[in-house]
N, C-alpha and C positions, 0 to 999 in steps of 0.2 A: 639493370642494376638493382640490386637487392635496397632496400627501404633502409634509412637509418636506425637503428636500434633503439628501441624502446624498454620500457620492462611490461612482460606480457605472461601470462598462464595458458599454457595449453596441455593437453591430454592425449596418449593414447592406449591404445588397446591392444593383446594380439589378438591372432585371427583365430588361433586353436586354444584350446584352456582356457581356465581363468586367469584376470590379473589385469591390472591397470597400472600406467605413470601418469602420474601428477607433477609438471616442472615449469619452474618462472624460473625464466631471463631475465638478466637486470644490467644496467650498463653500473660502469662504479667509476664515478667522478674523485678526482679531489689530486694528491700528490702522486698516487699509485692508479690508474686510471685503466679500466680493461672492463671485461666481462665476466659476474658470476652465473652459473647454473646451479642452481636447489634444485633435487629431484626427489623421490621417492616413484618405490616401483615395486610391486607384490606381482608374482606371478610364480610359473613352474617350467623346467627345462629338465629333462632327461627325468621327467617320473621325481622329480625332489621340487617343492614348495622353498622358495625365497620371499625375503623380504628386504629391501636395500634403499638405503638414504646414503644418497652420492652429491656431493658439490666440486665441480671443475670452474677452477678459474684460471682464464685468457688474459691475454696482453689486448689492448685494443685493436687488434690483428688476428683475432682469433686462434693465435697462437696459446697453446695448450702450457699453463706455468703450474698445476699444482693439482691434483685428486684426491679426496678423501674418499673414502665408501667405508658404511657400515653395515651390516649383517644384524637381521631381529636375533640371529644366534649368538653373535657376541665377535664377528669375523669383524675384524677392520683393518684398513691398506691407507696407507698416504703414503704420497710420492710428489717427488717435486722437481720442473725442471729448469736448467737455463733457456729455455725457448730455442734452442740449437739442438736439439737432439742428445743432452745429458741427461740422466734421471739419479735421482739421490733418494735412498726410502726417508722414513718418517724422521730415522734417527740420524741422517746425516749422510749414512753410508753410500758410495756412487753402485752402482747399478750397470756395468757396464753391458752386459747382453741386449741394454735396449739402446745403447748408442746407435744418432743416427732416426729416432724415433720423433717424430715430429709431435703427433698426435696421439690418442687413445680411443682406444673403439673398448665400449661395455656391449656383453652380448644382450642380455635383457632389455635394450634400449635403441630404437631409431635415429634418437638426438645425436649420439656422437658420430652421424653419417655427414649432420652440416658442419662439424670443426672442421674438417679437410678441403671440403665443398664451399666456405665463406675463407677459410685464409689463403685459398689457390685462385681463385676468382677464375674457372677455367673457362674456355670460350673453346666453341668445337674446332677450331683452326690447331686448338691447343692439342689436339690427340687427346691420348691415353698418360695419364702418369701413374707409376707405379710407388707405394708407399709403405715403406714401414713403420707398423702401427706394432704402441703397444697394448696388445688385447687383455682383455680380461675376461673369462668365461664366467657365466653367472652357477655353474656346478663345481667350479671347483676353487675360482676368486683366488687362482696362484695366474699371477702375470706373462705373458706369452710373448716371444716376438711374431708378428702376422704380416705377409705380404700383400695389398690391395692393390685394387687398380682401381681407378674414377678417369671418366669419359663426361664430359660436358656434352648433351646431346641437344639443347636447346640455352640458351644463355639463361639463366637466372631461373631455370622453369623444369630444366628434367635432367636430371644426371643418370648414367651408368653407374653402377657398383658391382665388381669384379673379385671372388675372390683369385689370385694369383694362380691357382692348381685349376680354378676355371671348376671347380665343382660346383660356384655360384653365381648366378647374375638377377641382379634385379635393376630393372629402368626405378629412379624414384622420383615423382613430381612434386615440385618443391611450393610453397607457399611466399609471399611476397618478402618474407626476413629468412628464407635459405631453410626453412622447418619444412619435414618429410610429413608430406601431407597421408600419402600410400607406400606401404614396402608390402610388394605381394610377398604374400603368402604367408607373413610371419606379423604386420604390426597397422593399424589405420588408426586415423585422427579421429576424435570424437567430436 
């Protein structure tokens, strides 16, 4: 069983290039009560330098209700959902191509590997669940629908990550609040 939530600062790194995330967790108390993520994240994908300040906030279920990201270039996205798989952009509008979409996976970032990982609570009796995510690519920060798969390979301790076409897998061992401690080949904790 994952620890109760705290608010906490951790880092990581990739493996290739330069660039670092810097992201505190924080529980948020009071009438509206859930989880914020702050992050900030400099790094490079496909030959192009980024820079991005991102805040997702959760329902106290780890359910995904709302994304901001900014761009040092001037790119910015909000999106917000009913916790059911609707997405509406900044200004209202619904978003129907990501119905259906639980969660949000950012590519530049290991963090959004525990949103699916802490609101599924999976246990390996559990199998394989497949998930539609909505992606964000950090080259080109236009919204994607994305099909994953997650395997609980040890309770609280190591999950599978699959992408769906099976051109990806990585085992990820997790740290005692569900944070990717190692993702070969692309991201490690500092």
């Amino acid at each position: 069983m994952f620890r109760p939530l705290q608010q906490m600062t951790v880092r990581w790194r990739p493996l290739e290039d330069e660039g670092l995330e810097h992201l505190t967790l924080m529980p948020l108390s009071g009438p509206q009560p859930g989880i914020r993520i702050l992050s900030v994240v400099i790094g490079a994908r496909g030959g192009s330098t980024y820079g991005v300040r991102y805040t997702i906030d959760c329902d106290p279920h780890w359910t995904t209700t709302s994304l901001t990201l900014d761009t040092t270039t001037g790119i910015s996205l909000s999106l917000v959902s009913d916790g059911l798989g609707h997405w509406q952009d900044g200004d209202g509008h619904a978003l129907p191509a990501f119905d259906g979409c639980i969660d949000v996976d950012l590519a530049g970032t290991p963090f959004t590997n525990t949103l699916p990982i802490r609101r599924l609570g999976l246990r390996p009796e559990d199998g394989t669940r497949s998930l539609d995510m909505l992606y964000i690519p950090f080259d080109t920060f236009e919204p994607l629908r994305d099909v994953q798969l997650y395997t609980c390979l040890a309770v609280d301790r190591l999950y599978r990550y699959e992408a769906a076409d099976r051109s990806f897998t990585a085992d990820l061992p997790l740290d005692e609040d569900g944070l990717v401690l190692d993702y070969p080949t692309l991201f490690i904790r500092t």
